[in-house]
Structure formats: structure tokens, C-alpha cells
N, C-alpha and C positions, 0 to 999 in steps of 0.2 A: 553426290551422295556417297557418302563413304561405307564401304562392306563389311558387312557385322562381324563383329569380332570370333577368334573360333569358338571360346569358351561361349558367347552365346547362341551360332548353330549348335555346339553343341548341348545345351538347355531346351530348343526350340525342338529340336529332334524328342530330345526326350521327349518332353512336355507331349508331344502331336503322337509318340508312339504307347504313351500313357492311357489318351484319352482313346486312341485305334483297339490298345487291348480292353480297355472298359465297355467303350460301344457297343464292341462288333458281337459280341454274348447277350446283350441286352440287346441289341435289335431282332438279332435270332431266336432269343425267347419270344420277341413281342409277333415276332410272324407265326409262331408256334402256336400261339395263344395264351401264354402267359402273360399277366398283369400284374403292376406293383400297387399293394393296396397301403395308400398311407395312412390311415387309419389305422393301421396294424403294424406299424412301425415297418414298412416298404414291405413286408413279407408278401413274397410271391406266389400267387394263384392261378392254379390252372383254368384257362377258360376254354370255351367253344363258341358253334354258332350258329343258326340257321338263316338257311336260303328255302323261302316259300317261290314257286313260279306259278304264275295264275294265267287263265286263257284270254284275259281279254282287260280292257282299261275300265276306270272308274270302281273299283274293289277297293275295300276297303279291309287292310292287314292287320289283323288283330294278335298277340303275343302278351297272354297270363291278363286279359279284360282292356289293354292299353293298343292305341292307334300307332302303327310303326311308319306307315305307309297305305295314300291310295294309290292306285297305278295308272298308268295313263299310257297314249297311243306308245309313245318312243319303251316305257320300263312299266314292265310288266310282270316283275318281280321283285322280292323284298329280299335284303341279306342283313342279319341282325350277327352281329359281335361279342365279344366282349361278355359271352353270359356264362354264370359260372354253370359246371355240371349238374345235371337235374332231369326233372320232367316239366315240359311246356306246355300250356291248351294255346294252339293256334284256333285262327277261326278267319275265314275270309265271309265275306255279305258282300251284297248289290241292293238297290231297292229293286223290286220285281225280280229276282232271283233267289235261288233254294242255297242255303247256306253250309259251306263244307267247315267241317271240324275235324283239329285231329288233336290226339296227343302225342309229341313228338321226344324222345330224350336227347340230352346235347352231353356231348362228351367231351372230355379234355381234348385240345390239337385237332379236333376233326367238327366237318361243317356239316351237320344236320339237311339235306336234302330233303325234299316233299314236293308233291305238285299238284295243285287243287284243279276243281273243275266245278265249275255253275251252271246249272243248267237254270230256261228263266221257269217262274213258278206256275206259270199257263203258254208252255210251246204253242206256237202257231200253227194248226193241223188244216192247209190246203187241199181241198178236195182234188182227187182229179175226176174230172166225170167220163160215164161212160161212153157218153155220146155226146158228137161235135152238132149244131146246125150249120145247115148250110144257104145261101141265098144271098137278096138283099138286105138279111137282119132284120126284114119288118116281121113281125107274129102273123099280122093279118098274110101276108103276102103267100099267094098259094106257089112261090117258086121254092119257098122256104122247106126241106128235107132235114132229114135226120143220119149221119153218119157216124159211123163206130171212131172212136178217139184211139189215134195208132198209139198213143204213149199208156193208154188206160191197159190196151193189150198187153204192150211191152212189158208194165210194171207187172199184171196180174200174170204173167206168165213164171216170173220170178216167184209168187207166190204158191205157183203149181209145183213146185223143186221141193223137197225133202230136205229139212234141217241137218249141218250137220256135227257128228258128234265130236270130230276133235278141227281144233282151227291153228293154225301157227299161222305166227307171225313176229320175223325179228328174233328169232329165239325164241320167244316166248310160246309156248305151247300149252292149250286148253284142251282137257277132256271131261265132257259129260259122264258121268259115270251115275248110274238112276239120280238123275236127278241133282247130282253135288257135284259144283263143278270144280274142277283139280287144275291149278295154273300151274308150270314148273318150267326151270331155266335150262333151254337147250345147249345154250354156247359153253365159252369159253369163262371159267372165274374172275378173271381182271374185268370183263366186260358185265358183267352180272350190273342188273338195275339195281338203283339205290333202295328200292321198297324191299328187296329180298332181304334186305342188310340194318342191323342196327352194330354201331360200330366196326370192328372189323371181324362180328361173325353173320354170315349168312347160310341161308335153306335154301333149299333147292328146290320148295313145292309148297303155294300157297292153297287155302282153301277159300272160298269165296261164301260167305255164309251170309244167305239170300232169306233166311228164315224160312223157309218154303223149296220148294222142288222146281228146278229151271226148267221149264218146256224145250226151251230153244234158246241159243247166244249168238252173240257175234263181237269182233272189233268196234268201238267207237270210232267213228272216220277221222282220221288224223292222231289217234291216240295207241299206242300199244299196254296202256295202263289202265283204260276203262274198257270195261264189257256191256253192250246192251242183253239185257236178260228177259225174258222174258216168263213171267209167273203166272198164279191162277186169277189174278186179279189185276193184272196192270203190266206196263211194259216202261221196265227202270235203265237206270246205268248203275252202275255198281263198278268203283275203284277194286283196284288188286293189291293194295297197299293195304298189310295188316298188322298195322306197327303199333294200333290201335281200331278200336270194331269202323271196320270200314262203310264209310259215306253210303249212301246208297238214293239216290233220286230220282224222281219220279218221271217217264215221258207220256205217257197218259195213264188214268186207271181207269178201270170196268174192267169185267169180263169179256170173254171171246176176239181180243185184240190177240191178232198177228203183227209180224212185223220182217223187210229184208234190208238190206242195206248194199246200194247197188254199187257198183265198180268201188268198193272202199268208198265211197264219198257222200250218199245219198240216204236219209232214210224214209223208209215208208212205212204207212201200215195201214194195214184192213183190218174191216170188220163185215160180217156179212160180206156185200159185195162192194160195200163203198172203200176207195183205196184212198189215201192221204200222203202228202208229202211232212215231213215236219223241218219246222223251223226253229232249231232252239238258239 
């Protein structure tokens, strides 16, 4: 095989350093979020995009009434492209769960962040009782006794404790103040969560509008973004995300419900004397 001639390396040079300087701007706009719309004679537009994250599989991602995604054991999140600057109505569902909405904006070059939560629409409220039997488990059986339930103590002890008024966790710091509870970001501004921020401006202090006065709060177990609240009528969660009127859902309603939530992990609640675990 004989070696190209020089005038055609030098063509071939050209030609590769042609399409290098063409490329290499057009790939960097497309990472950017720019689009060529041909429709418009190529003119270029800026896009954005969002990333919804959901807590669990079989959701179903909704973006302006249209299905993007359900999610499943492995992905449990949706990230949508390509959309031009605007405002979105998200909305995730489950069947037998409470349905979160938000409206979210998407900005040129920057990816829209959010992170839903479902609670199911009748939690599973597990008694614990007060008292264990003891024996061979027959009724009739006169061996058969009555003994106090050590976990019934343990929890109802938790409920003897005084609510309280401010909670951190993560940076993130809540205080009750009569009633209206005030979120705001302890840390560092690089580190600040995406709900404080729409674009590149952010607040330093959310308010959490319960429509009602909070008795008592706490962390959601595993979440530093949801609060359980506690009102005159029901014991909800309520997101901190006010980018739009925040979600608010319900863990039980009536009146005279308490509620703790033990080591971060557990929740419970009374009423009178009956105490309950929940399962959401």
C-alpha cells in the first residue's frame, strides 16, 4: 500500500480540523442545554430540565397531563430534557396512595430538582396493647394471667416527654413559633437544598403553611424535607418545598391524636390510651 501523498494528509488534516472546530461548540452547547430547532431554520434554543425522585416503585410520573415514566424496584426517578424554559404541573399517583403535585419552573442550562413523597390513602395503624396474656393461650385455662406489655410502657413513656420547639437536623432547622412553623438553612450556600432555590437565587427561611396552628412537629424518618405535624384535627406530613403551595398529607384524622417518632425511625400515635404503630 503505498502512503498518501502529502498534499492529501494535508487535505485530510484539514478536512478532521474543520469538523473538530465545528463539533466541539455544538456539543458544548448540547450539554448546556441548547437545541437546534429545525423548524426554525436550525435557530438555537435554550433548554432545561427536570429530575423528579420518588420514594418508592410503581409511580407513575406525570409532566403538563403526559406519562414520562413509572418507576420500578432498580429507578426510581424520572429526568426529563430537552424542555424549553417555562412552568410545569408535575404530579406523581399510585393506586391506594395520596397524590403529590407540584409546579415546578425549568430554566435555561439548569436541571429543575424536586422530590415527591406518597403517603398510602388509609396507613395501617397497628395497636399495641396494653397488656400481654400469659399461659397456655387457652381463654378457659385458669393458668392463663394478665401482664403489662413492656413495649406498650416503652412507647407510652415517649408520649410522657414534652414536645419540642425547635428541631435540627442536617442544617436544616425548625422552629415553632405560636404555632407557624419557620424552616431555615444552617449550613454552608453551595450546600443549601434545592427546595430553598429556584434558579440560582435562593432564601434562607421557609414557612410551612399548615392552614391551622401546629400543636407539635417532628422529622419524617428518613427525610430531612418532610415534617410530620401535628394539627387540631389530624396528624399530617407536610413537604418544606415552597416552590409551589406545598403537598400536605394526611396520617390519620380526628381529633385528640398525638403522635412520637422514636430513634428517627418509628412512628406512633395515641389517642386516649390506645397507642399505635403506623405503616405508611
Amino acid at each position: 500500500m503505498e502512503p498518501l501523498s502529502k498534499n492529501k494528509r494535508r487535505g485530510y488534516l484539514f478536512f478532521f480540523s474543520v469538523v473538530f472546530v465545528i463539533c466541539v461548540p455544538v456539543f458544548i452547547l448540547y450539554a448546556k442545554g441548547y437545541r437546534f430547532d429545525i423548524n426554525k431554520a436550525f435557530q438555537i434554543s435554550e433548554t432545561g430540565g427536570l429530575y423528579i425522585n420518588t420514594d418508592q416503585s410503581g409511580i407513575s410520573i406525570y409532566v403538563n397531563g403526559d406519562v414520562v415514566r413509572k418507576t420500578s424496584i432498580i429507578q426510581k426517578s424520572v429526568f426529563v430534557q430537552s424542555l424549553k424554559p417555562g412552568t410545569y404541573e408535575v404530579s406523581v399517583s399510585k393506586d391506594a396512595f395520596q397524590t403529590w403535585n407540584k409546579t415546578l419552573k425549568v430554566f435555561p442550562e439548569i436541571v429543575t430538582e424536586a422530590r415527591s413523597f406518597s403517603l398510602k390513602a388509609e396507613p395501617t395503624l397497628n395497636e399495641i396493647h396494653k397488656n400481654l396474656t400469659s399461659g397456655d393461650g387457652s381463654t378457659t385455662s385458669p393458668s392463663r394471667a394478665i401482664v403489662k406489655n413492656p413495649e406498650y410502657a416503652l412507647i407510652n413513656a415517649l408520649f410522657a416527654t414534652s414536645t419540642q420547639k425547635v428541631i435540627k437536623i442536617r442544617n436544616v432547622l425548625v422552629k415553632n413559633e405560636s404555632g407557624l412553623l419557620h424552616v431555615s438553612w444552617t449550613g454552608e450556600n453551595d450546600s443549601i437544598p434545592n427546595y430553598f432555590c429556584e434558579s440560582s437565587v435562593c432564601k434562607r427561611e421557609i414557612i410551612i403553611n399548615s392552614g391551622a396552628d401546629v400543636a407539635s412537629f417532628d422529622f419524617f424518618p428518613g427525610r430531612d424535607d418532610l415534617l410530620i405535624i401535628r394539627l387540631g384535627d389530624g396528624i399530617y406530613v407536610s413537604e418544606i418545598d415552597d416552590r409551589s403551595p406545598q403537598n400536605i398529607q394526611n396520617i390519620v384524622l380526628g381529633a385528640d391524636y398525638d403522635f412520637r417518632v422514636r430513634d428517627g425511625n418509628e412512628i406512633y400515635l395515641k389517642k386516649d390510651a390506645k397507642i399505635y404503630s403506623v405503616a405508611l
